[in-house]
N, C-alpha and C positions, 0 to 999 in steps of 0.2 A: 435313597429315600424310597420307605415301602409305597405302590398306587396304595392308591385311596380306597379304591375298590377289598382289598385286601384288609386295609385298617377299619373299615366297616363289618370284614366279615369275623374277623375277632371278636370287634366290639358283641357282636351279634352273638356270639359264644360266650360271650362272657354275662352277657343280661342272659342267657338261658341257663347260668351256671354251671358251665363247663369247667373244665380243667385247666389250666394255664399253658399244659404242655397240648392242648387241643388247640388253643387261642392261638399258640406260638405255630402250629403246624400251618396254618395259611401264610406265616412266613416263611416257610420252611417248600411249604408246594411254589408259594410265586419266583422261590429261588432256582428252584428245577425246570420251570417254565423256563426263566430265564438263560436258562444251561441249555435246553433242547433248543432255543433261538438264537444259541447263540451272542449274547449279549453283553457277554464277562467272558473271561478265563476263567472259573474256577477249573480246575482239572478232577476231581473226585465227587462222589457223593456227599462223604464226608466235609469235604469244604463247606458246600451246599448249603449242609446240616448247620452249622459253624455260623456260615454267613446271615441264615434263616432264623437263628436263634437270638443272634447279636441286634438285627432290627426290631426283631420282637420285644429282646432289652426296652430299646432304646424309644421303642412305640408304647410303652409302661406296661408292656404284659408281665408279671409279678412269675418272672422264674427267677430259681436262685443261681448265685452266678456260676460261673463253669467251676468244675475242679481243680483243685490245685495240683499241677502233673500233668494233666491231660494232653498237652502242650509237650512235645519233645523239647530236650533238652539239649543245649549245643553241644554237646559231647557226644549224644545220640548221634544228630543229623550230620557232627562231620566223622563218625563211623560209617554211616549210609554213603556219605559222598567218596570217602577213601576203596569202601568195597567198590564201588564204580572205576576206579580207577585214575580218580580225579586225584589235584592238588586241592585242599581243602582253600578257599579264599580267607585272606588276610583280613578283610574286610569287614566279612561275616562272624568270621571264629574268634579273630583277635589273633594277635600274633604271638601268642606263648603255642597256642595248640596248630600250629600250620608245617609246625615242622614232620616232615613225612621222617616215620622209625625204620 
């Protein structure tokens, strides 16, 4: 849940008619905040962005939604996992693709 403080300074962006993706940016900073304190896992900036954007969603700042793709796809991420050296999880992948070639 975004402070309050935050959903205020939106709002506030938003009665001066700002941009959406300006309104979403004070989601987007209180996420990084929370990254420098320590507060979450996120691991990346990217994440950040991700998780910044989604409460903005969800707080009715009027962005369009993510794109379609943007989002690796399992095929990708157990490429990434097998170059590590890993068994790719059952779990995750499904067990048609866990078989190591």
């Amino acid at each position: 849940m975004p402070e309050q403080e935050t959903i205020e300074r939106a709002r506030e962006d938003e009665r001066e008619g700002k941009s959406p993706s300006t309104q979403a940016g004070e989601f987007v900073r209180e996420e990084m905040e929370h990254i420098r304190e320590r507060k979450h896992g996120a691991r990346s900036t990217k994440q950040a962005i991700a998780i910044g954007l989604s409460k903005a969603r969800r707080a009715g700042v009027k962005l369009p939604p993510p794109k379609r793709g943007s989002a690796k796809t399992k095929k990708q991420q157990r490429a990434i996992h097998e170059k590590r050296g890993r068994v790719a999880s059952r779990r995750r992948y499904g067990p048609a693709r866990c078989e190591k070639r």
